[in-house]
C-alpha positions in Angstrom: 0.0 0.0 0.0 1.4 3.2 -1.1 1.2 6.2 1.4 1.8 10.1 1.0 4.4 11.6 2.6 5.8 15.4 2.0 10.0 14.8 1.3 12.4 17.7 0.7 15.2 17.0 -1.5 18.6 18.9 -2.7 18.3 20.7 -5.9 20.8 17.8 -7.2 18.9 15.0 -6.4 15.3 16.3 -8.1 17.7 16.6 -11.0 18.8 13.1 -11.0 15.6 11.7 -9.9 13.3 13.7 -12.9 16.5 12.2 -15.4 16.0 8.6 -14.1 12.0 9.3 -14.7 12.8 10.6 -18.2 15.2 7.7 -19.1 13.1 4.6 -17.5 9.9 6.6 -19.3 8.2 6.2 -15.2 6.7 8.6 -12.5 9.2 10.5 -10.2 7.3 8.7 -7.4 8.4 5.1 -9.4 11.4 6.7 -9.5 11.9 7.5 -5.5 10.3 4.0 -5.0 12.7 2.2 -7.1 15.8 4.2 -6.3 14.8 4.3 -2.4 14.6 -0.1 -2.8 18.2 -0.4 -4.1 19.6 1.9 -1.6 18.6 0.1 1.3 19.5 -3.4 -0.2 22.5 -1.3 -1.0 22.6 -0.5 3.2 21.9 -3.5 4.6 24.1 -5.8 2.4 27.0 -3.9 4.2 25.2 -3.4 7.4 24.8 -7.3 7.0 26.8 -9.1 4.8 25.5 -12.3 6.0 22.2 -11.5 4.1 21.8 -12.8 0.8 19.5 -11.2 -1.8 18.0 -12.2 -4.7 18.5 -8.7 -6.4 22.2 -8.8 -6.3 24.2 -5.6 -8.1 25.1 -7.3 -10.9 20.9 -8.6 -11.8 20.0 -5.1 -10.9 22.5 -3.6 -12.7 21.3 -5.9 -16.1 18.0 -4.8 -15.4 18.7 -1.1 -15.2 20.7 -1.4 -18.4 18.0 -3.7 -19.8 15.1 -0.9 -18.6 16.6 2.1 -20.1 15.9 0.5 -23.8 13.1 1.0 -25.6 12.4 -2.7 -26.9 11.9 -4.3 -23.4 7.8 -5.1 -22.8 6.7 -2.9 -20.0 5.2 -6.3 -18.5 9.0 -6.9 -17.6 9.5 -3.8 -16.8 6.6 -4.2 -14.0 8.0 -7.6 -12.9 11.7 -6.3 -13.0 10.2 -3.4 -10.1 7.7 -5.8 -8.5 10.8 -8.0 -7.9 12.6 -5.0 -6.6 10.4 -3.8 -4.2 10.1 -7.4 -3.1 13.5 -7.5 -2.4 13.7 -4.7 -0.7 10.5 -5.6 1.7 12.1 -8.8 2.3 15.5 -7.0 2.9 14.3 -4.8 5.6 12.3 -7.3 7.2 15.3 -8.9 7.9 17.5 -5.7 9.2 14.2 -5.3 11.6 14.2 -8.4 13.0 18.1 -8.2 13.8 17.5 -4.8 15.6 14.4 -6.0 17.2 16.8 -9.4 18.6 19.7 -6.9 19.3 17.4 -4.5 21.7 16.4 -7.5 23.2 20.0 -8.7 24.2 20.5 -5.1 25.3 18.0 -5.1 28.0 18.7 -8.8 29.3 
């Protein structure tokens, strides 16, 4: 479920965010969605290098490259982002439940 929330940026990232939206021909919001997913996979991969995801650098690097042309289907498109997102659900799921067992220890 998506929800609203009011974000103030640097003049430098609205410009790389509105040319990501240009290139990948999707919303700015798609664009914060998508960009937002790899950094944190990005974060918690070194925050936890035990954790293995399935949307490694080099697939989402392929798929970026593979986005940016014109002659991919937008169904892969959507399942290339769906995957993402998933990811990235699954990713900080993970990083919650190690803070979660970490406060825990804390307090015992």
């Amino acid at each position: 479920m998506l929800k609203r929330h009011q974000v103030l940026l640097e003049d430098w990232q609205v410009d790389y965010i509105q040319n990501i939206a240009r290139v990948y021909d999707i919303s700015l919001s798609e664009a914060l969605r998508i960009i937002f997913s790899i950094g944190t996979l990005c974060a918690i991969s070194i925050l936890h290098p035990e954790y293995k995801s399935g949307a490694t650098k080099e697939k989402i690097k392929l798929a970026m490259k593979e986005c940016a042309s014109d002659k991919i289907p937008v169904a892969k498109k959507h399942s290339w982002v769906s995957n993402l997102y998933f990811e990235g659900r699954k990713a900080v799921e993970y990083r919650l439940a190690k803070l979660k067992k970490q406060i825990k220890e804390d307090l015992c």
